[in-house]
Short mmCIF file of the C-alpha atoms (twelve columns), coordinates in Angstrom:
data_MODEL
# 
_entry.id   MODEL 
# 
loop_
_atom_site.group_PDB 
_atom_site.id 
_atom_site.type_symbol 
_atom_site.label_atom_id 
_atom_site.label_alt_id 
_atom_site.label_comp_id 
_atom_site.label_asym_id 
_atom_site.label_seq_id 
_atom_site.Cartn_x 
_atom_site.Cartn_y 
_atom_site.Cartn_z 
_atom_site.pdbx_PDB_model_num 
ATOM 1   C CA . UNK A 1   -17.121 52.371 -67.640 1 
ATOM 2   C CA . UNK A 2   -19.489 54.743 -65.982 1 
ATOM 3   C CA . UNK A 3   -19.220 54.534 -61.890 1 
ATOM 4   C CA . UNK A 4   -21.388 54.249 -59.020 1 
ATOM 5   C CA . UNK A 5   -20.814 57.274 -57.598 1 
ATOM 6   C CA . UNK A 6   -21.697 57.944 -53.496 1 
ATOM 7   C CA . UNK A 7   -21.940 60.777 -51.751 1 
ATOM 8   C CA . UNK A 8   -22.197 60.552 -47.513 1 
ATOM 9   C CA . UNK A 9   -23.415 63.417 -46.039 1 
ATOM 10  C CA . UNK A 10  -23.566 64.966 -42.535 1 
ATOM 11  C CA . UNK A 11  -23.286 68.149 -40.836 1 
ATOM 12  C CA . UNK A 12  -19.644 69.717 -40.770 1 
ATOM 13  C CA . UNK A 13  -18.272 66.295 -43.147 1 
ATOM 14  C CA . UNK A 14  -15.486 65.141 -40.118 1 
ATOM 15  C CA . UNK A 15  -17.288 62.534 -38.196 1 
ATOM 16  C CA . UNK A 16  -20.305 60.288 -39.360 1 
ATOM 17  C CA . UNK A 17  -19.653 60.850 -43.219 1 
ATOM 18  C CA . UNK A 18  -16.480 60.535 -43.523 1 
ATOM 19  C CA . UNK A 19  -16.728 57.359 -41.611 1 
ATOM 20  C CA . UNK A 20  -19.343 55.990 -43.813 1 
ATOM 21  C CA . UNK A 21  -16.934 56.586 -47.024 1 
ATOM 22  C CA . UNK A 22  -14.027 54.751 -45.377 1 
ATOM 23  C CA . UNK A 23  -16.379 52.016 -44.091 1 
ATOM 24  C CA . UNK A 24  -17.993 51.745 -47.495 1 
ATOM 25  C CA . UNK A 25  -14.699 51.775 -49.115 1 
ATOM 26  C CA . UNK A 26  -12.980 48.730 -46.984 1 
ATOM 27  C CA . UNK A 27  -16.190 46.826 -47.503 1 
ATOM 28  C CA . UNK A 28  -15.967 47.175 -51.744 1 
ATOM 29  C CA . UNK A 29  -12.225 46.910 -51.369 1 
ATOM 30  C CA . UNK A 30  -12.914 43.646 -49.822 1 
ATOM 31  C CA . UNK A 31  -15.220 42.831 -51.912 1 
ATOM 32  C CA . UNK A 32  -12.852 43.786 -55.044 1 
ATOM 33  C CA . UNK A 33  -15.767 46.078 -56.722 1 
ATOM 34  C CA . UNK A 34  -13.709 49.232 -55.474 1 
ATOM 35  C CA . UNK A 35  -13.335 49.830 -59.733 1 
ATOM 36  C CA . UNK A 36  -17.283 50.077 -59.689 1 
ATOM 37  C CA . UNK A 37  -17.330 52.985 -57.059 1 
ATOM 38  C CA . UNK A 38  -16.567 56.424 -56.912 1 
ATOM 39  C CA . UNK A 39  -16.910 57.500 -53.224 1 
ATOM 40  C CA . UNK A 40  -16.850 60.958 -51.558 1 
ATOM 41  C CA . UNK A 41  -18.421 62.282 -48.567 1 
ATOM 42  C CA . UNK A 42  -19.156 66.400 -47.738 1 
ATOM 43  C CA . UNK A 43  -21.474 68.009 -45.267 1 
ATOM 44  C CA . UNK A 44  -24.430 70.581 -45.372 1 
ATOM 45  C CA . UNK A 45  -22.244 73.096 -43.336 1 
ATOM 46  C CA . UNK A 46  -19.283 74.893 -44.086 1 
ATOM 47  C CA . UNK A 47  -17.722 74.706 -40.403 1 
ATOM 48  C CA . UNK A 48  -14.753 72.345 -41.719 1 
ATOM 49  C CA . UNK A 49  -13.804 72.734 -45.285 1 
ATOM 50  C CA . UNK A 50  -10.113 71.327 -45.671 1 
ATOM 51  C CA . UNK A 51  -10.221 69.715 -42.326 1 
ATOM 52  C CA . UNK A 52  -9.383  66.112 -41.453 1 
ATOM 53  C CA . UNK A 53  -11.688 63.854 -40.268 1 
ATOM 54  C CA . UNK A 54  -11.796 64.508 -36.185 1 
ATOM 55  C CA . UNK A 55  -8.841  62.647 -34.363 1 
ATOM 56  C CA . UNK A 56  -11.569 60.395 -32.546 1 
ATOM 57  C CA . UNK A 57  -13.444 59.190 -35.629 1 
ATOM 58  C CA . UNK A 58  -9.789  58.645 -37.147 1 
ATOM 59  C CA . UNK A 59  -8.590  56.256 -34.498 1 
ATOM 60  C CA . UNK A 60  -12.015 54.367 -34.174 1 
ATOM 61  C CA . UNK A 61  -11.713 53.702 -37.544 1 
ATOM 62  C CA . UNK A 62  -8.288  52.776 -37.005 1 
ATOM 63  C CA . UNK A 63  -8.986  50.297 -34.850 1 
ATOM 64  C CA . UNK A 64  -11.199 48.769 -37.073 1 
ATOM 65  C CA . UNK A 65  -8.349  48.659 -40.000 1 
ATOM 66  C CA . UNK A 66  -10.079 51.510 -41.575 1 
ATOM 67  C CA . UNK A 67  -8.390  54.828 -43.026 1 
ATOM 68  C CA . UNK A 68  -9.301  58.365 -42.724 1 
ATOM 69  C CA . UNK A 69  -6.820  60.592 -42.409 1 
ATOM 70  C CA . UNK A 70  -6.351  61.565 -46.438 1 
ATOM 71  C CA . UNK A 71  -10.074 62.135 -46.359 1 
ATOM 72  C CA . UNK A 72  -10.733 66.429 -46.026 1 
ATOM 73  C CA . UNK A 73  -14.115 67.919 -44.788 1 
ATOM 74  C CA . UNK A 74  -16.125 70.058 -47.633 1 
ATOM 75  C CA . UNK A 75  -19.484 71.483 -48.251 1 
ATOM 76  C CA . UNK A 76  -22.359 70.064 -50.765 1 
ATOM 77  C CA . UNK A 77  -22.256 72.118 -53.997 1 
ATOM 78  C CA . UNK A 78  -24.915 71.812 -56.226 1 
ATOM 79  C CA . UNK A 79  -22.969 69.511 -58.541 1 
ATOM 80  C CA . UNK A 80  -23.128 66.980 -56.617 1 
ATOM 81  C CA . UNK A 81  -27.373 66.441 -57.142 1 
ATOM 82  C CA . UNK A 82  -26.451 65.927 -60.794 1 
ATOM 83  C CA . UNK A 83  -22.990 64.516 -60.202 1 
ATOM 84  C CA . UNK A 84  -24.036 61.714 -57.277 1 
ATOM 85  C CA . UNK A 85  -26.256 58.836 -57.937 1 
ATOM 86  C CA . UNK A 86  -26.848 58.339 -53.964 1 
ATOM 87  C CA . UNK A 87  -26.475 61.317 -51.846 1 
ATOM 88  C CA . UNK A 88  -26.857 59.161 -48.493 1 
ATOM 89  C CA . UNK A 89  -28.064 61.544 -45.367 1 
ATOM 90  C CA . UNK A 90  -26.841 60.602 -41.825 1 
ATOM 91  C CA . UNK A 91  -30.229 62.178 -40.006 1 
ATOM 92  C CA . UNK A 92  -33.268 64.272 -40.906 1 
ATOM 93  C CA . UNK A 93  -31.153 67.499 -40.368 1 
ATOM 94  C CA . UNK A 94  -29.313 66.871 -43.182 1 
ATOM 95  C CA . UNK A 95  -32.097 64.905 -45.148 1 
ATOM 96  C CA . UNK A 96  -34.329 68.004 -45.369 1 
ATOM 97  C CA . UNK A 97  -31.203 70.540 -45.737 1 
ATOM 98  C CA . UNK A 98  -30.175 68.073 -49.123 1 
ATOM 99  C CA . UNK A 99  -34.503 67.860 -50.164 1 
ATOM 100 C CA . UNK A 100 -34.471 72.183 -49.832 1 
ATOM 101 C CA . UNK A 101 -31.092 72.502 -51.736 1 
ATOM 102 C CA . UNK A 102 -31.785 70.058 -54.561 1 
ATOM 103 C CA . UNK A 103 -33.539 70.425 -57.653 1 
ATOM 104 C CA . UNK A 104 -36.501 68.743 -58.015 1 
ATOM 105 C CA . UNK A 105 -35.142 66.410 -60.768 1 
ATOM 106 C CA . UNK A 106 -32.820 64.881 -58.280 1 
ATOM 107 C CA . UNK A 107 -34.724 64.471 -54.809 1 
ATOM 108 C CA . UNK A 108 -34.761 60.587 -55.915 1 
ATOM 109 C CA . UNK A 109 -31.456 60.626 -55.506 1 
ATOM 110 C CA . UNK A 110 -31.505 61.127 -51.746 1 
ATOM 111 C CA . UNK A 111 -32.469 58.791 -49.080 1 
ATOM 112 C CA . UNK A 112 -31.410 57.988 -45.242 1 
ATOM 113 C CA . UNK A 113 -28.166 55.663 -44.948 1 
ATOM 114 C CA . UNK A 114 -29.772 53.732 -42.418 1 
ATOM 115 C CA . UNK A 115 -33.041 53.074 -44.511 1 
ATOM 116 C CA . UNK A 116 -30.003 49.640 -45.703 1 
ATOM 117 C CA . UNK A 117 -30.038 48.989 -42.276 1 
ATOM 118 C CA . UNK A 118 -33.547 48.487 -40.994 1 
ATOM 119 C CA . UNK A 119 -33.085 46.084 -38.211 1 
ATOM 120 C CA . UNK A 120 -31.593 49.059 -36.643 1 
ATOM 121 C CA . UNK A 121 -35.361 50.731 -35.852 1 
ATOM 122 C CA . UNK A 122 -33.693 53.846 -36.701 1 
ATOM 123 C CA . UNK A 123 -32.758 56.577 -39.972 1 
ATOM 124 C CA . UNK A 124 -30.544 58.315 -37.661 1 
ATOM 125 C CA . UNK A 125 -26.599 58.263 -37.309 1 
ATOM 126 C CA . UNK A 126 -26.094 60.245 -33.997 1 
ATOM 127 C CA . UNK A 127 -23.525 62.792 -34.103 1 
ATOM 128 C CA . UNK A 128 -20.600 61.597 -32.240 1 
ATOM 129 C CA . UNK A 129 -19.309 65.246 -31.455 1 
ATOM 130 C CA . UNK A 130 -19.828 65.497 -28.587 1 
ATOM 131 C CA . UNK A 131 -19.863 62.006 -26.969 1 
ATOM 132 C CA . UNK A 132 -17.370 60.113 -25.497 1 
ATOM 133 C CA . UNK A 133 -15.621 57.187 -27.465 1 
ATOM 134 C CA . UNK A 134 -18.442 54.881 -27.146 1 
ATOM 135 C CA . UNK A 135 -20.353 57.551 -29.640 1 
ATOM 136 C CA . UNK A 136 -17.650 56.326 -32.231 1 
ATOM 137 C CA . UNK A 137 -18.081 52.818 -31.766 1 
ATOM 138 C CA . UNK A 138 -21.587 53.091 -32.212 1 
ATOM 139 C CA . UNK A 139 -21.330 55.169 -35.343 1 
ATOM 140 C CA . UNK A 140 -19.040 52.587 -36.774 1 
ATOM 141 C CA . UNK A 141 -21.393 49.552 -36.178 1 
ATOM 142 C CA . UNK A 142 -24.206 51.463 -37.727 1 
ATOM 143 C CA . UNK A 143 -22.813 52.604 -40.562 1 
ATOM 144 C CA . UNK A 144 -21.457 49.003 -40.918 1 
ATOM 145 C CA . UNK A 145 -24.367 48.014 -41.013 1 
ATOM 146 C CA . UNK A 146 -25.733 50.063 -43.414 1 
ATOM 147 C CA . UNK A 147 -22.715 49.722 -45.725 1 
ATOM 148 C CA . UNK A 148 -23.315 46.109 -45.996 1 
ATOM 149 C CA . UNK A 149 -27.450 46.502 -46.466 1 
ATOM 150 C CA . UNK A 150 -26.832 49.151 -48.907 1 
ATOM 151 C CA . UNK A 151 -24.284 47.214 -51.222 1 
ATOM 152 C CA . UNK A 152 -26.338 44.203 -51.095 1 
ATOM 153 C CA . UNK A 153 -29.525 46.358 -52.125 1 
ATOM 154 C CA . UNK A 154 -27.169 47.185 -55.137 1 
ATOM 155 C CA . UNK A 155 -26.173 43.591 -55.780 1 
ATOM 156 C CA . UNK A 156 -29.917 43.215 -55.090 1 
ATOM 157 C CA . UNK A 157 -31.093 45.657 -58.225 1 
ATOM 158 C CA . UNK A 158 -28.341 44.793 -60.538 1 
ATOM 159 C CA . UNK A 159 -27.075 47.938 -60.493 1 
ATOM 160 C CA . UNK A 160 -23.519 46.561 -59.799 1 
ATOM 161 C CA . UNK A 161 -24.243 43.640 -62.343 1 
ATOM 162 C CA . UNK A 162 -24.441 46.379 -64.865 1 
ATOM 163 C CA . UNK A 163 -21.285 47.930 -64.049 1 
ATOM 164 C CA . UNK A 164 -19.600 44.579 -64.282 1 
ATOM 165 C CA . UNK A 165 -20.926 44.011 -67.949 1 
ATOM 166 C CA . UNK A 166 -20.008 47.384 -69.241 1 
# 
């Protein structure tokens, strides 16, 4: 059976997606589709490779029974336009970075997390970095949010319906 594959992407790949892939993965776990899915999150920028989520997005998480700590920071490669069939961006830095690296037979493959979240009035996840632990618990209820508006736009399309049947 061929997977749903998602790919979260941020900046440096140790705060916002990495979050999303844990949050997304608790929510299908849930759920019991985790067999449909193949998750993975990376980042535009190489600042990270091989490093844990940071220590504050791992205990937010925590607190919300949600694991991070196996999860390792890495880089987009190319592969993953072909590889992915949702390369979800956390802001327009990292939208437009994914649109000028991609080939043009993949751009459809990219869109804003948040677009499954549009009672938030926003596209953007705001990078936690530098904030203060309320940054965290922000990031969390977002990309909640747009975990749950994203996997019901599946259920929505049939995608996951398809998976099911194979």
């Amino acid at each position: 059976m061929e997977k749903i594959k998602v790919l979260f992407v941020c900046m440096g790949n140790i705060c916002r997606s990495p979050t999303a892939e844990g949050v997304f993965a608790k929510l299908i776990r849930e759920q019991n589709l985790e067999e449909l899915f193949l998750l993975d999150s990376a980042g535009t920028h190489a600042y990270h490779v091989g490093e844990p989520p940071d220590l504050r997005a791992q205990q937010a998480a925590l607190e919300r029974d949600i694991e991070l700590r196996h999860l390792r920071a890495r880089k987009v490669v190319m592969g993953d336009f072909e590889d992915f069939d949702y390369l979800l961006a956390m802001d327009a830095e990292n939208y437009t970075a994914l649109m000028n690296a991609c080939p043009g037979d993949y751009k459809d493959k990219i869109s804003y997390f948040l677009d499954y979240a549009p009672q938030l009035d926003t596209r953007e996840v705001p990078d936690p970095y530098f904030g203060g632990k309320y940054g965290f618990e922000r990031v969390l209820d977002m990309i909640e949010a747009a975990s749950v508006g994203f996997l019901n736009t599946l259920q929505k399309t049939g995608s996951i319906n398809e998976k099911i049947e194979e």
